[in-house]
Steps between C-alpha positions, in 0.01 A plus 500: 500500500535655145386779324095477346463756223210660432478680139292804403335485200784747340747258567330157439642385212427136453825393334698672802270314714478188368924527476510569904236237611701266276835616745274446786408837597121514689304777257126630513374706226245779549318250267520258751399740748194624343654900535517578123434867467530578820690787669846435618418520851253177475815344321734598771197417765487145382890425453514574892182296591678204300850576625622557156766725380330730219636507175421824304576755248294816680860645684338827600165335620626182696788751652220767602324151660774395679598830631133515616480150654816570703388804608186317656668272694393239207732195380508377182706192313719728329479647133696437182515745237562544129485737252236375259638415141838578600595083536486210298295189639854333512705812704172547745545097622836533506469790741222390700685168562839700609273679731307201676810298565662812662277609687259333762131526552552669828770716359209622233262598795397858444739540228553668133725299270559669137593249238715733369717379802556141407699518181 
């Protein structure tokens, strides 16, 4: 099975998404989702319900959450973060796709990928 994304709204960008739907990658959009202004936890709270990997710019916030959710005993689909304005549209998809065809979705379980990572 492959890797479903699921963007915050920080990281939504609708070029970048429209550029890795159009390479096949599976994306919802906190749009999509209904979960614009929400906290992050509702974010990360709905990636897991879908079985999304979360895409996101909040480092300290979704690493606090995951922290927290292991801690708990909880699972989640994995996390992927970025430092916000720190990639182009272009470099981010180049990235992301490095990291979904190295890495499985069971590998991702309960994991914290940086983007930083996958130059």
């Amino acid at each position: 099975m492959t890797i479903r994304l699921y963007f915050d709204e920080d990281a939504m960008d609708k070029h970048l998404v429209r550029a890795l739907q159009a390479r096949g990658v599976e994306i919802v959009t906190a749009i999509d989702a209904g979960l614009i202004e929400r906290p992050d936890e509702d974010h990360l709270a709905y990636a897991t319900a879908q079985g999304c990997v979360l895409y996101g710019f909040n480092v300290a916030d979704y690493y606090r959450l995951h922290t927290a959710f292991l801690a708990a005993g909880k699972t989640h689909a994995g996390i992927i973060l970025a430092r916000q304005q720190h990639y182009s549209e272009g470099e981010q998809m180049r990235r992301i796709l490095k990291l979904l065809a190295a890495v499985s979705e069971q590998e991702m379980k309960n994991r914290v990928e940086f983007l930083s990572a996958w130059a």
